[in-house]
N, C-alpha and C positions, 0 to 999 in steps of 0.2 A: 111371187113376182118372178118372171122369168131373166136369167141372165140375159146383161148387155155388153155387146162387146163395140166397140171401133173399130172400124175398117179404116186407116187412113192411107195413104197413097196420092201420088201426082195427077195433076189435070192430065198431065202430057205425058204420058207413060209408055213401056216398050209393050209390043204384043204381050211378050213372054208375062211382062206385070197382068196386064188384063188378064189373061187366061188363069193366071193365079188366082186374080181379086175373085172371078166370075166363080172358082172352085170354093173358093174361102166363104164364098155368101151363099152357095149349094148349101155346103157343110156347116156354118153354123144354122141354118133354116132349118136341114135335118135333124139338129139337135135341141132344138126349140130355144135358142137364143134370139134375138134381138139384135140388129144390125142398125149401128150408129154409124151415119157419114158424113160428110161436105154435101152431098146429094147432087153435085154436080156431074161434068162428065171424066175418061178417063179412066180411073181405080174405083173413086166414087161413082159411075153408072157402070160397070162392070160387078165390081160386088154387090150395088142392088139390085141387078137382072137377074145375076145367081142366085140370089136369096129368092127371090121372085119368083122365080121358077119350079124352087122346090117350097112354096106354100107360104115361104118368111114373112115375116114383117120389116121393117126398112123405115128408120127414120133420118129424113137428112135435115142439117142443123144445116143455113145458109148463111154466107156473108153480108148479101147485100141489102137493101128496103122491101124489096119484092121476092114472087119464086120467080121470076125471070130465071131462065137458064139451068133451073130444080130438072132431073132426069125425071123420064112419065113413070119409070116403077116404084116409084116411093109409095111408100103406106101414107106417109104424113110431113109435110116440111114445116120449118119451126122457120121463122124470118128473123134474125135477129142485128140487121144493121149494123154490126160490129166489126165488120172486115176480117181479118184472119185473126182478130181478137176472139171470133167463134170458136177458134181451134181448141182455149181453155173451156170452152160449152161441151163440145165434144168428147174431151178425154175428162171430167170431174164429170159426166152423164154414164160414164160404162165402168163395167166390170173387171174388163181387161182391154187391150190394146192391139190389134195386129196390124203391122206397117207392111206396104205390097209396094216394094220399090223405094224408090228415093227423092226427095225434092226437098226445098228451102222450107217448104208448109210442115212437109210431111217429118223432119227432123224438127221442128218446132212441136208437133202432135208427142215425138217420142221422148222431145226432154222432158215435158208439161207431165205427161205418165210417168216416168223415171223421178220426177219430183215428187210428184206425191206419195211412192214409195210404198203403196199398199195392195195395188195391182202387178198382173201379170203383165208382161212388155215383150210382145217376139215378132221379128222381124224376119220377111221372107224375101231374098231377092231385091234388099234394098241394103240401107245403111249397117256399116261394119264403123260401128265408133269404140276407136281406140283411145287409149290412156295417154301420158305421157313419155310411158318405157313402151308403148306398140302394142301393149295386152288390149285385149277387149275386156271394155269397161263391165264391170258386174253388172249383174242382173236382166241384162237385154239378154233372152232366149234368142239363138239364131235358127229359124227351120229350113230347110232345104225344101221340103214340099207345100204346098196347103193343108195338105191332111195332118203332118205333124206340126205345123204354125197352130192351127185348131183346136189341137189336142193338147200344146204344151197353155193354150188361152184358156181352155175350159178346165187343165186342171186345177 
């Protein structure tokens, strides 16, 4: 069964996010993973065009009743009327977790992973969650690129 990962990330994102998520869905398509998202637009239609483009598959997991509003490269959308209760669909369905930027959703996706405690967790270009003494809290991997967000997900 091929690995899954999570691409999670803001609707409303800065370029610099996009150009990340779009390398991140390259890269894991290159490596025959499986790309889980929101399937909407954003991080979520930037990492699945990446993927897309280099051959991937792309599954997005939706909020709402409908695919209203699903991006056209998805391989398959899941409908699950749940609202951003989807968000626990999304990270107990992958392997590992990579976060592109930062938002209310998107630091919801990276507790949800950090709770369950059995996956990789790396953040590129988004959330720096600190302790109570100002450390960075264990286990969130931080990458500075795509390439090494990818690499510390699929080890």
């Amino acid at each position: 069964m091929p690995f899954q990962v999570a691409v999670c990330g803001p609707r409303h994102c800065t370029e610099q996010d996009r150009n990340n998520a779009y390398r991140v869905g390259e890269l894991l398509a290159q490596r025959g993973a499986v790309v889980i998202c929101g399937g909407g637009v954003g991080v979520m239609a930037a990492v699945t065009a990446g993927a897309r483009s280099a051959g991937g598959t792309v599954i997005g997991i939706r909020p709402n009743d409908s695919r209203e509003g699903a991006c056209d490269d998805l391989s398959a959308t899941i409908v699950t009327n749940l609202g951003e209760a989807r968000n626990a669909i999304i990270v107990q369905s992958a392997d590992a977790v990579i976060a592109v930027g930062g938002s209310w959703g998107t630091l919801s996706e990276v507790a949800l992973a950090m709770r369950r405690g059995d996956i990789p967790v790396v953040c590129v270009g988004g959330w720096q969650i600190l302790d109570a003494t100002g450390a960075p809290v264990p286990g969130i991997h931080h990458a500075e690129t795509p390439e090494d967000a990818v690499d510390r997900a699929l080890s």
